[in-house]
RODO-2510 file (C-alpha; in nm, 4 decimals, decimal comma):
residues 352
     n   res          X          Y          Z
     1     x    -1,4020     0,9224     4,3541
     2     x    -1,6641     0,8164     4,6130
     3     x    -2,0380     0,9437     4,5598
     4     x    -2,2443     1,0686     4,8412
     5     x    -2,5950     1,1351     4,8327
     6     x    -2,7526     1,3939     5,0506
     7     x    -3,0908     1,3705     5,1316
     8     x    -3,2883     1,6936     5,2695
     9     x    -3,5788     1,8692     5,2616
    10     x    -3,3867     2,1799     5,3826
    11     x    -3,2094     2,3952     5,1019
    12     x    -2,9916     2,5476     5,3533
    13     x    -2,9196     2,2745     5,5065
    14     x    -2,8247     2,0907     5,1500
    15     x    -2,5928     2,3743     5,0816
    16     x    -2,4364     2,3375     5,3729
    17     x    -2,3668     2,0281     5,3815
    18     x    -2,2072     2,0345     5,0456
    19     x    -2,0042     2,3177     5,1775
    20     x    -1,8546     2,0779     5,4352
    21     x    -1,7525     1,8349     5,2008
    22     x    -1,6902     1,9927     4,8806
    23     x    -1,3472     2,0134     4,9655
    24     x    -1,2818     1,6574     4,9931
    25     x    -1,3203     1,5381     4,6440
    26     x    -1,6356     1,3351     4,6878
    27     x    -1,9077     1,3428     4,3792
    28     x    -2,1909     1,4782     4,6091
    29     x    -2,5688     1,4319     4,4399
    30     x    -2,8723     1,6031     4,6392
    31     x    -3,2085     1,4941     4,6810
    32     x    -3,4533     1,7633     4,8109
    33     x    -3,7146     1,4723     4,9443
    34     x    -3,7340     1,1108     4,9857
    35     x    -3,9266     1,0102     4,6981
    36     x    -3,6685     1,1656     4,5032
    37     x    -3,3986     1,0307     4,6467
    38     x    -3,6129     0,6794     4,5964
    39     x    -3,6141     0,7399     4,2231
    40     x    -3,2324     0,8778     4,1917
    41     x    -3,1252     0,5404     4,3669
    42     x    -3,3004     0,3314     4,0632
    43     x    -2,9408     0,4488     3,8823
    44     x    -2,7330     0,5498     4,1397
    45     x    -2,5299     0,3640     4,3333
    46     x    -2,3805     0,5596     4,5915
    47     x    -2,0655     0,4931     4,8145
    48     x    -2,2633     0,6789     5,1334
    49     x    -2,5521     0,8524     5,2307
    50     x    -2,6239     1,1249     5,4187
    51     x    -2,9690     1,1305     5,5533
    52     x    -3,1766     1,4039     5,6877
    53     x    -3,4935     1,2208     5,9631
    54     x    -3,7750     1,4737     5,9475
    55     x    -3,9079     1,5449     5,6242
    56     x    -4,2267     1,5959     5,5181
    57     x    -4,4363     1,2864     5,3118
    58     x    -4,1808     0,9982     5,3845
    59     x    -3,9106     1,0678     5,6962
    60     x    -3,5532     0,9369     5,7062
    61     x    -3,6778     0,6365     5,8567
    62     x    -3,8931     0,5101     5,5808
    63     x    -3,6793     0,5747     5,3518
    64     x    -3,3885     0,3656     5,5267
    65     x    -3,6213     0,0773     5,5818
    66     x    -3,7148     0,1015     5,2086
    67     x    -3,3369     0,1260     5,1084
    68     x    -3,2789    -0,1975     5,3135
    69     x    -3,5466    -0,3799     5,1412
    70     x    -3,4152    -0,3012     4,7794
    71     x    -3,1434    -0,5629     4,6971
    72     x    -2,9181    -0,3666     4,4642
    73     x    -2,8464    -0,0707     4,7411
    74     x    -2,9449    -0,2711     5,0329
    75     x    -2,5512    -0,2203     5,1675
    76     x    -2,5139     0,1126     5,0830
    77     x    -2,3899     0,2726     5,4518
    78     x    -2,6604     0,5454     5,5701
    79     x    -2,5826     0,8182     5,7838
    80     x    -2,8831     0,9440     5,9492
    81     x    -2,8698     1,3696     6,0437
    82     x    -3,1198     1,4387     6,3115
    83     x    -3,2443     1,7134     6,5710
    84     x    -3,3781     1,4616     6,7783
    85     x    -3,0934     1,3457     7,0280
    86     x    -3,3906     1,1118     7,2556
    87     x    -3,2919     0,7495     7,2718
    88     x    -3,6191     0,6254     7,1023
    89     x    -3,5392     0,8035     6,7798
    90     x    -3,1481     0,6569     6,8289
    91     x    -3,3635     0,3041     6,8607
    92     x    -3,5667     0,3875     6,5707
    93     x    -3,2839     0,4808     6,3642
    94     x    -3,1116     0,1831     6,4345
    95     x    -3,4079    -0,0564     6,3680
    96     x    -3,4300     0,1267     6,0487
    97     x    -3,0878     0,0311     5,9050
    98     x    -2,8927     0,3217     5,9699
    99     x    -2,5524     0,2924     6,0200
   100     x    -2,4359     0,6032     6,2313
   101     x    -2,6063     0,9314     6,3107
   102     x    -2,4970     1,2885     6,3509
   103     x    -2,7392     1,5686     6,5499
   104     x    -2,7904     1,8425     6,3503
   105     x    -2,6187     2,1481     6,2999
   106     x    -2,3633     1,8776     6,2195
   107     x    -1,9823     2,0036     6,3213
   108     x    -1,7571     2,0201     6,0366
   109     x    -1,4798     1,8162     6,1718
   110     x    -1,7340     1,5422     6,3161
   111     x    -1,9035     1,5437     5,9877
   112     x    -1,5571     1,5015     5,7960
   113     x    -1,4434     1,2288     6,0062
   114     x    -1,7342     1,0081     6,0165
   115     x    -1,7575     1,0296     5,6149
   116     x    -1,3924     0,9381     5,6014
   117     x    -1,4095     0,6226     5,8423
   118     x    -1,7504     0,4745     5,7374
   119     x    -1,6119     0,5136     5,3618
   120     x    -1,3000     0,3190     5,4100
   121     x    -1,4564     0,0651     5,6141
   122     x    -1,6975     0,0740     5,3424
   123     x    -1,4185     0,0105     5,0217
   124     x    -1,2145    -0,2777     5,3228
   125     x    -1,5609    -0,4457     5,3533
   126     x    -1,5962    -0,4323     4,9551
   127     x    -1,2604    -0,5429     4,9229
   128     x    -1,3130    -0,8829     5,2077
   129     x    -1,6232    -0,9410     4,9839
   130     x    -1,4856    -0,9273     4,6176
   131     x    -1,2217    -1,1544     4,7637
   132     x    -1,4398    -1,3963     4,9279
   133     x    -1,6578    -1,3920     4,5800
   134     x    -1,3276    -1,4741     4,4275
   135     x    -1,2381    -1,7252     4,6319
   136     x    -1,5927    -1,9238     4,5818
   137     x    -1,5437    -1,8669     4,2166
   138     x    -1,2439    -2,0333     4,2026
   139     x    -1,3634    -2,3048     4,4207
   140     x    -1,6579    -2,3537     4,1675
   141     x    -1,4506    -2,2900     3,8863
   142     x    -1,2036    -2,6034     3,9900
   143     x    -1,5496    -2,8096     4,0936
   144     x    -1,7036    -2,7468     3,7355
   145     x    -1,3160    -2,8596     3,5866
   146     x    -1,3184    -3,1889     3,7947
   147     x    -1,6972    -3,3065     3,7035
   148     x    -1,6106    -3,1991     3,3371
   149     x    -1,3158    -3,4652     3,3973
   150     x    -1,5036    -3,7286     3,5713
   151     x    -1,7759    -3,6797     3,2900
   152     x    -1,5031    -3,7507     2,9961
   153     x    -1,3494    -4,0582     3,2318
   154     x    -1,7173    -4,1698     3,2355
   155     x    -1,7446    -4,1874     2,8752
   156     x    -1,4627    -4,3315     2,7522
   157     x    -1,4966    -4,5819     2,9944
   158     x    -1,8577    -4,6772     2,9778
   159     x    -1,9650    -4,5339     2,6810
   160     x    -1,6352    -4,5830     2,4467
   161     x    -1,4682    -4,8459     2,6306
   162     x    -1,7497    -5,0882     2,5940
   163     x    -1,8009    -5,0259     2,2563
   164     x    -1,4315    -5,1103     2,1645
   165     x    -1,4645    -5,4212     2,3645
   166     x    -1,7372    -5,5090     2,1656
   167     x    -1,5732    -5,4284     1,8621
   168     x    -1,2293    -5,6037     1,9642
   169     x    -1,4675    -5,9458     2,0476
   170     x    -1,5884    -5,9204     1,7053
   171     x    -1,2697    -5,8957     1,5157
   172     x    -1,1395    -6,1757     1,7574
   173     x    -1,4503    -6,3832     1,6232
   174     x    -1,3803    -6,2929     1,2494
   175     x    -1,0179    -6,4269     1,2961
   176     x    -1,1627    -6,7497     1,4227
   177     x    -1,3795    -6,8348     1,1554
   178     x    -1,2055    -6,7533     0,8440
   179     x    -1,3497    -7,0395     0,6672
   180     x    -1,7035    -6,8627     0,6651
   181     x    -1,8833    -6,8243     0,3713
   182     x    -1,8373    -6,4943     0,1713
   183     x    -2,1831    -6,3386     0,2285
   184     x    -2,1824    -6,4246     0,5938
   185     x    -1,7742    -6,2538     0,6446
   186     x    -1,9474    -5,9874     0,4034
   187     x    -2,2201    -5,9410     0,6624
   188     x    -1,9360    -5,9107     0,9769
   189     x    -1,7333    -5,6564     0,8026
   190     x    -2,0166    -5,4520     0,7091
   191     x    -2,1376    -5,4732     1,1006
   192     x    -1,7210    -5,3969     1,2282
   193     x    -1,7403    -5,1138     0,9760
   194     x    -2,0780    -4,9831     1,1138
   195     x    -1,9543    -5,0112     1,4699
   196     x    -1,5818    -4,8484     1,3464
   197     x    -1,8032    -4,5676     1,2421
   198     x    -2,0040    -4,4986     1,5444
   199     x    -1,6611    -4,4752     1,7528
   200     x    -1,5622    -4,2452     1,5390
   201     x    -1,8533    -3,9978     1,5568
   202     x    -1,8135    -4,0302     1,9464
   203     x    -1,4631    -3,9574     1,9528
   204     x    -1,5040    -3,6798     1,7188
   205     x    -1,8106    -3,5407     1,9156
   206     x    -1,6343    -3,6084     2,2443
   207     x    -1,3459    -3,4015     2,0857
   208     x    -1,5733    -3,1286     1,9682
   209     x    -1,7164    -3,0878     2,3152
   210     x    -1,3139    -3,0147     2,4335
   211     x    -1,2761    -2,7917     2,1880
   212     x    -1,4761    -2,7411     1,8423
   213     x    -1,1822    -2,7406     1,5293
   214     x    -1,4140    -2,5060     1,3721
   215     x    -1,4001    -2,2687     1,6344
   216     x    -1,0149    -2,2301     1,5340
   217     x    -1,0376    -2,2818     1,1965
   218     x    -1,3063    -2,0743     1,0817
   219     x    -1,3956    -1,8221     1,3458
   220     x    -1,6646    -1,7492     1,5789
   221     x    -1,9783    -1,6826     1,3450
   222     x    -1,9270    -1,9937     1,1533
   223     x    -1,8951    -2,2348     1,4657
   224     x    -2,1741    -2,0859     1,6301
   225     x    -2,4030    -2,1350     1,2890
   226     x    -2,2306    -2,4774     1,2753
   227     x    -2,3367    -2,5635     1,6525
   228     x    -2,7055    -2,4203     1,6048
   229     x    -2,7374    -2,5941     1,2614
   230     x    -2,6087    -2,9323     1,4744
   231     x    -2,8317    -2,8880     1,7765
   232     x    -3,1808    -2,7916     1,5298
   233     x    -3,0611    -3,1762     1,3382
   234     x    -2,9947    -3,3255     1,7591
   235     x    -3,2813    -3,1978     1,9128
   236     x    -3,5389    -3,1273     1,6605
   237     x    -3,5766    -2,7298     1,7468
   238     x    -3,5550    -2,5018     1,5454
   239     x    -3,2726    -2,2262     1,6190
   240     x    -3,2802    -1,8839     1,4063
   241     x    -2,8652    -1,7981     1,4400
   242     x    -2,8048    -1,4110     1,2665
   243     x    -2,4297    -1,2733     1,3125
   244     x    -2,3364    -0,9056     1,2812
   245     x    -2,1342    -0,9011     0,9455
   246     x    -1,9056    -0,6287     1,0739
   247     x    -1,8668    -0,8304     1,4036
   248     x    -1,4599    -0,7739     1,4858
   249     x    -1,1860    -1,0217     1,5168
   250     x    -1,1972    -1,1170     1,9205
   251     x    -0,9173    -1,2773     2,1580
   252     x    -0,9481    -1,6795     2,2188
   253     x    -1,1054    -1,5782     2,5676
   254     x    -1,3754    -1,4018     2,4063
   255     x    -1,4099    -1,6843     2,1329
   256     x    -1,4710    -1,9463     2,3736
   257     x    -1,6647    -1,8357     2,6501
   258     x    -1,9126    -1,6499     2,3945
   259     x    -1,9254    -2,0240     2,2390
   260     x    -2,0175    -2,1841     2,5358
   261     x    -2,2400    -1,9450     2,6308
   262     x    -2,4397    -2,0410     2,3814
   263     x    -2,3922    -2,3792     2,4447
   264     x    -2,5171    -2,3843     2,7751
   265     x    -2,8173    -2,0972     2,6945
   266     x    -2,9817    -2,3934     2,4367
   267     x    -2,8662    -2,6698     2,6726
   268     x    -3,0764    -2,4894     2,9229
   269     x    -3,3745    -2,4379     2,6665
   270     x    -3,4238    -2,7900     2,5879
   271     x    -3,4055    -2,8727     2,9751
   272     x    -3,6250    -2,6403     3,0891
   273     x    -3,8071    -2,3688     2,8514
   274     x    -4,0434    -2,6515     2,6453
   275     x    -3,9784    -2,3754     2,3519
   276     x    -4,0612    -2,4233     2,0289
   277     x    -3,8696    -2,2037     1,8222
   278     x    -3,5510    -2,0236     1,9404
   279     x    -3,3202    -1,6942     1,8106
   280     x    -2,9933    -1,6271     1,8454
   281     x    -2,8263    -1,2556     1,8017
   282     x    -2,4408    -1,2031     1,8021
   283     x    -2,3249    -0,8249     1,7219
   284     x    -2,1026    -0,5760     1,8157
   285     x    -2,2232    -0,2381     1,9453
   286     x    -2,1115     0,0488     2,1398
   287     x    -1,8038    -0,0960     2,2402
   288     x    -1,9882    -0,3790     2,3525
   289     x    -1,9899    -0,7239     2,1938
   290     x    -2,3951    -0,8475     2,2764
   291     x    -2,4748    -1,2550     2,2627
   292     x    -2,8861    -1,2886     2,3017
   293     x    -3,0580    -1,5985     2,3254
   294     x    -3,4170    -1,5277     2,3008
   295     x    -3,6847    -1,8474     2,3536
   296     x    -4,0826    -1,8732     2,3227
   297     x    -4,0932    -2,1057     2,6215
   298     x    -4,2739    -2,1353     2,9025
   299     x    -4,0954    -1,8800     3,0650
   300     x    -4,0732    -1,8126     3,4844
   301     x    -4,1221    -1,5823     3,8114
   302     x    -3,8236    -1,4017     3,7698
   303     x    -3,8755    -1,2586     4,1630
   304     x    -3,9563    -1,6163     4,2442
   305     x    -3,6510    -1,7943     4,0729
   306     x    -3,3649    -1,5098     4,1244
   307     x    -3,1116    -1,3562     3,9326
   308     x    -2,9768    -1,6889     3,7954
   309     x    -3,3480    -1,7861     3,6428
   310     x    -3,3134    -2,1769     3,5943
   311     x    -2,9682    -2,3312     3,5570
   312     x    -2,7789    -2,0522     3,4960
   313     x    -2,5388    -2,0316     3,7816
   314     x    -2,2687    -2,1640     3,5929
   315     x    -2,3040    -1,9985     3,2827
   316     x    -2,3126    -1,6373     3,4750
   317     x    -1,9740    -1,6805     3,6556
   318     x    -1,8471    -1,7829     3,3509
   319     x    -1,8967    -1,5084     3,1688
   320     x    -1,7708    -1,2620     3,5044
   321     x    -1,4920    -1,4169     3,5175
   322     x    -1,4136    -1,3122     3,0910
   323     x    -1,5527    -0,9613     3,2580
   324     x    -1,8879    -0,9859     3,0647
   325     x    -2,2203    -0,9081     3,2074
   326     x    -2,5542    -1,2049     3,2228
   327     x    -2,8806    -1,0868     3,2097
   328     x    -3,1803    -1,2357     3,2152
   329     x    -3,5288    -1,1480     3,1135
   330     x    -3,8610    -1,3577     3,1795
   331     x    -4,2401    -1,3698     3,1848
   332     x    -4,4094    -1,6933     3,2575
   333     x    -4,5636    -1,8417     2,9344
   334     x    -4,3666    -1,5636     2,7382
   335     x    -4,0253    -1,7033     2,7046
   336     x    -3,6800    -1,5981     2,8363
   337     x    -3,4417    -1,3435     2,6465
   338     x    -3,1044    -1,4250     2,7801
   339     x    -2,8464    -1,1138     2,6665
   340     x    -2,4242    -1,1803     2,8234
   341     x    -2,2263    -0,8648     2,7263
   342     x    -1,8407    -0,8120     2,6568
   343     x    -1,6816    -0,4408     2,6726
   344     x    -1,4786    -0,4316     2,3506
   345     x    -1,3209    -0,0332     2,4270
   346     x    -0,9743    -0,1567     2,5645
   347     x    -0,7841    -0,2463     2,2316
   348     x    -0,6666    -0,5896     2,3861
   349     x    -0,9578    -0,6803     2,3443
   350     x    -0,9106    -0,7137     1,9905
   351     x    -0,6579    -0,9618     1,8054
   352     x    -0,3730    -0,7630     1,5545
***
């Protein structure tokens, strides 16, 4: 059902209006002023609005311009209902942000008509959008699989390769000079164990990084303490990791991208917040399964920096495209509080 919000100073003209359309299924709100309409729009977010010009305290006009300036309703499509029929208040309409206009006493048929067409042209242009988002995601999401590749190739080749080189010269070296002294072979096998061991600790960490065993084996709450217990001993800071004890079973979708959530929200901390102590908060509640990564950093502008903050791109389509929710709070020199959110009321979201 679409939503229209009608915005008049004019009871009588209100009612009317909702007589018109009443009979067209639409979920109609009213606003008797523009401030009010202004404060309804801090919730709503209407399919169309219907917009009445002269008003006392803050016309139409203003309140279009101030509609188009707001981000989150910025697209919303604005019809504007006027007596005046001159051309400078069609110009002034139109500079405003208004997308149509109807003279007042509006026609019922007109009025009917106008609603219809700007809504479905409305919902196609929604529709061209959430495809075109799609289409970038995907684009992004194959980008982010092919540097993840080319990261891997880089480290078994430079990183692992070399060291097995290394480690194959050595034993080549040991077969040539059997005749060594004890201590001195002793000493060689000691350093080809050492060097055995290190390539197994990067295999096993490059494995981890794929996919973490514990993640399977033991669930969710134990890899995550695992991983925060793991990067506290890599990196030195301190992470506070508290689990819901009542936290449900979830699907291997959930599992994962809630794991590397958190994986990328500390990666980002070290990188960017200078923090020196860090919480971590996984529960379930009201239907919704909540991950919060809360810092003491530095913080930033969050009107300066956008809705991504610092580095976060990634980690926010990631968690759209599991059809969670990213957001992110900040205050320079008062830390971040980063909170993704998973809706947990269709049963599938649950394993048997």
């Amino acid at each position: 059902m679409s939503t229209i919000l009608i915005v008049d100073d004019d009871p009588t003209a209100r009612e009317t209006l909702v007589a018109m359309l009443e009979g067209e299924s639409y979920d109609l709100q009213l606003a008797k002023d523009g401030f009010q309409a202004l404060r309804m729009l801090e919730q709503l977010q209407p399919d169309l609005i219907l917009l009445d010009v002269m008003m006392p305290g803050m016309d139409g006009f203003e309140v279009c311009r101030r509609i188009r300036s707001t981000p989150q309703i910025a697209e919303v499509p604005i019809i504007i209902l006027t007596a005046l029929d001159d051309r400078d208040s069609l110009l002034k309409g139109i500079e405003s942000g208004a997308d149509d206009f109807l003279t007042k006493p509006a026609d019922r048929g007109e009025l009917t008509a106008r609603v219809r067409t700007i809504l479905r042209l409305n919902r196609y242009h929604t529709l061209l959008e959430q495809r075109e988002n799609i289409r970038h995601t995907a684009e992004r999401v194959v980008a982010a699989q092919e540097e993840e590749r080319q990261r891997i190739s880089r480290e078994l080749h430079d990183d692992l390769g070399q060291a097995l080189t290394t480690h194959l010269l050595a034993l080549r070296n040991l077969q040539e000079d059997l005749s060594l002294p004890v201590e001195v072979m002793f000493d060689r096998l000691q350093s080809l164990y050492d060097q055995s061991y290190e390539i197994f600790v990067k295999i096993r960490r490059l494995a981890r990084d794929l996919r973490p065993p514990v993640l399977d084996a033991l669930g969710l709450k134990v890899a995550m303490q695992t991983y925060c217990t793991e990067f506290t001993r890599r990196t030195h800071l301190p992470v506070i990791f508290e689990a819901d004890p009542s936290l449900p079973a979830l699907t291997d979708m959930y599992n994962v991208t809630l794991y590397r959530a958190l994986q990328e929200a500390l990666t980002n901390v070290v990188k960017h917040a200078q923090a020196t102590q860090v919480w971590v908060d996984l529960s379930a509640e009201d239907d919704m399964i909540n991950l919060t990564v809360q810092d003491n950093g530095i913080g930033f502008n969050e009107v300066h920096s956008g809705s991504n903050g610092i580095g976060l791109a990634g980690l926010r389509e990631r968690i759209t495209i599991a059809g969670g929710t990213l957001n992110i709070s900040s205050t320079p020199k008062r830390g971040t509080v980063l909170t993704a959110q998973f809706p947990l009321s269709d049963p599938k979201d649950f394993l048997d």
